[in-house]
VMD Tcl script that draws the C-alpha trace (Angstrom):
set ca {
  {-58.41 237.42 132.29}
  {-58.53 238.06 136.52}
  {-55.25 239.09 137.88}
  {-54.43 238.13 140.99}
  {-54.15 240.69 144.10}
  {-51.30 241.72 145.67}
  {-53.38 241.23 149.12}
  {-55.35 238.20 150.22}
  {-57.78 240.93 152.35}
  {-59.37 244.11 151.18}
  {-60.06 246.27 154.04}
  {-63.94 246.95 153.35}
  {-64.42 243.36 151.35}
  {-62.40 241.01 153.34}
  {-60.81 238.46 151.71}
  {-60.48 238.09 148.15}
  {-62.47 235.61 145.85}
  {-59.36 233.95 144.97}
  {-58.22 233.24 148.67}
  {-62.23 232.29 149.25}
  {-61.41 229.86 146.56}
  {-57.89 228.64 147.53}
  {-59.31 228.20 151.30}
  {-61.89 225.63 149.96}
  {-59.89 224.26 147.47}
  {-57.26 223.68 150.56}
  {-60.56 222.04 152.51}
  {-62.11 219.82 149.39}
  {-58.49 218.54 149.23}
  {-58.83 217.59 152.45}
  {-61.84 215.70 152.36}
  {-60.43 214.46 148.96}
  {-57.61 213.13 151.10}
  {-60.07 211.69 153.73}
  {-62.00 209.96 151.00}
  {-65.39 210.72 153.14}
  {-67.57 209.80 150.49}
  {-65.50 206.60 149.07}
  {-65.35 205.14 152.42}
  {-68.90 206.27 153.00}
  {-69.97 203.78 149.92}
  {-67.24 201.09 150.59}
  {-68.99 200.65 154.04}
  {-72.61 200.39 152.76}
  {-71.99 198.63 149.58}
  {-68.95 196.59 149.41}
  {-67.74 194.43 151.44}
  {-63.68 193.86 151.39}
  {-63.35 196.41 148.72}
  {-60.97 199.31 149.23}
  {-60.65 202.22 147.43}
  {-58.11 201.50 145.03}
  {-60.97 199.39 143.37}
  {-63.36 202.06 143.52}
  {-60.79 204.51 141.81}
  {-60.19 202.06 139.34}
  {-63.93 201.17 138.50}
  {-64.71 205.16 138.02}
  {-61.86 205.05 135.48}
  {-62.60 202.50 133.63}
  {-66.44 203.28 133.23}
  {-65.31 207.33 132.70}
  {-62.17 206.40 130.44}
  {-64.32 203.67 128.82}
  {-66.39 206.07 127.39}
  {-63.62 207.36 124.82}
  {-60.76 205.05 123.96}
  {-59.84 200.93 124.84}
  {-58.78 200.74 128.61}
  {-55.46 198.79 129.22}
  {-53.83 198.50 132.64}
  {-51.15 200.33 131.71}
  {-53.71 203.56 130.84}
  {-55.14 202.51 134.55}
  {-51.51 202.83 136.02}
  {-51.19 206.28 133.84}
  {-54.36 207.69 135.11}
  {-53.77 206.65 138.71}
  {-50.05 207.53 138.78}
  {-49.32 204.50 139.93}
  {-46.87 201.81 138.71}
  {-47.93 199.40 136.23}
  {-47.59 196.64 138.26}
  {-49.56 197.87 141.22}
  {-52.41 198.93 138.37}
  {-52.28 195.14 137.03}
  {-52.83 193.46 141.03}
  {-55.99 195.89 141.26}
  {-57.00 194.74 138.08}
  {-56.61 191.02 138.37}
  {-58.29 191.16 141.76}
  {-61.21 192.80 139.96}
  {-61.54 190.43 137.69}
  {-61.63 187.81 140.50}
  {-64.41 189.73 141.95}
  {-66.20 189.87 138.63}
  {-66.86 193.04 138.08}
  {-64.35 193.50 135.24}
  {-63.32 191.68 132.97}
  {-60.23 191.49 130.14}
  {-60.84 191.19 126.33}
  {-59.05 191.25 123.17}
  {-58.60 194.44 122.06}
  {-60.83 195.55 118.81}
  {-58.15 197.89 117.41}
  {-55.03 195.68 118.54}
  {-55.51 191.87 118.91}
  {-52.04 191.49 120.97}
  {-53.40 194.30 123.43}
  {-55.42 193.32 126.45}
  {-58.05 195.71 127.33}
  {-59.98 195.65 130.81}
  {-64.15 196.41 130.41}
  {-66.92 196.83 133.12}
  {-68.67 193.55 133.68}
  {-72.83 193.83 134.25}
  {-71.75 193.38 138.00}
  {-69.46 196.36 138.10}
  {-71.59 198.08 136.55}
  {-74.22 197.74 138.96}
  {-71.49 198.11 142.03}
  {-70.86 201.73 140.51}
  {-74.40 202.34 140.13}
  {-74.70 201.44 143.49}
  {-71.76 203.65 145.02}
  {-73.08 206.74 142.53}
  {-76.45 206.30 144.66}
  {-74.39 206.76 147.99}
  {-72.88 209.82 146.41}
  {-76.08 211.10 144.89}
  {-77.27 210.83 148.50}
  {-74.37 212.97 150.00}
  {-74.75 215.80 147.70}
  {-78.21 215.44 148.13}
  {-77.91 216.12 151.80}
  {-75.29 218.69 151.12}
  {-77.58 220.63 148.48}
  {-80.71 219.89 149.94}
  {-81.64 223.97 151.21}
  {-80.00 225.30 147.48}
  {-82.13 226.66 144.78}
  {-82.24 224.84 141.40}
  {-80.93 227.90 140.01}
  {-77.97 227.64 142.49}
  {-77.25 224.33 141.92}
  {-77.18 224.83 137.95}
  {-75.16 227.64 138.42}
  {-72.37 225.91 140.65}
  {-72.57 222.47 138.44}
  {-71.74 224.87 135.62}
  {-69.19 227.23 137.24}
  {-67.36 223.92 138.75}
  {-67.40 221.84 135.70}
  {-65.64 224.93 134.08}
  {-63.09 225.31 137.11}
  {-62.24 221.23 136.81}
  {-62.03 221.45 133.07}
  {-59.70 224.75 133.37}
  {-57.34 222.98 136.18}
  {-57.29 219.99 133.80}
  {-56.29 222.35 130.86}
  {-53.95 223.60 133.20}
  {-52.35 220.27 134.42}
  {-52.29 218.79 131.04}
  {-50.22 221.79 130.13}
  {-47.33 221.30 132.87}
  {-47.14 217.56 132.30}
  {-46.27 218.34 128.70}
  {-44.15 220.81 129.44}
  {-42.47 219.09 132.05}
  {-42.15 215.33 130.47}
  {-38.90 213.85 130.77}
  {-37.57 216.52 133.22}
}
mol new
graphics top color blue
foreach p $ca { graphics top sphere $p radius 0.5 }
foreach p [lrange $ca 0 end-1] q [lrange $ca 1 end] { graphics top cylinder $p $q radius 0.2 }
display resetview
């Protein structure tokens, strides 16, 4: 286990790995925040969406995968209320790229699936974002870009772990 250092700077090292890391953590959150790359593929691929749509398009293709989608696991996800989740929803359906169903497990539950048009709108913005890490990664090794596709997935999945942990340990506070 790494143990933090008392001091962000070592005087023949310079700063630490872990305040290298919380710097560009603090700068991907900002870009997260600026929503470069969702604005980026909004402008070249979809007219009148915004990004709410695109968040809600990556979930349900990503949470799709797993378990039934239902607005209110869209709301969840998003941290949003339910009945902002369920205007998203309904305007994506008027847009056709998603559609609601009966549920397979639950006939009273209404579940929300990709339609072959959103699916092809996602495809679409993935190629946009394909082409900005592309650009970004362009003068990295193969090796280097293995390596930090590993190392990141790891750090994700351990701040996941880690968030997971403090919402159960904080529900109902």
């Amino acid at each position: 286990m790494l143990v933090a250092m008392s001091s962000d700077d070592d005087e023949k090292t310079g700063p630490s790995a872990f305040a290298r890391i919380g710097a560009a953590m603090g700068r991907m959150r900002i870009m997260t925040g600026r929503r470069y790359i969702g604005r980026l593929a909004i402008s070249r691929v979809g007219a009148g969406l915004e990004l709410s749509h695109l968040d809600v398009l990556s979930l349900v293709r990503r949470l799709g995968l797993e378990q039934e989608v239902t607005v209110g696991a869209v709301a969840e996800q998003l941290r949003i209320d339910h009945s902002r989740a369920s205007r998203i929803v309904t305007d994506l359906v008027k847009r056709g790229v998603v559609r609601r169903a009966a549920s397979q497990e639950d006939g009273r539950r209404t579940i929300v699936t990709l339609t072959e048009d959103g699916m092809q709108l996602l495809a679409r913005v993935n190629g946009v974002k394909e082409e900005v890490l592309a650009k970004v990664l362009g003068d990295w090794s193969q090796e280097d870009m293995a390596a930090f596709a590993t190392l990141y997935t790891r750090f994700i999945e351990g701040l996941e772990a880690q968030a997971r942990d403090f919402d159960a340990e904080n529900a109902g506070k």
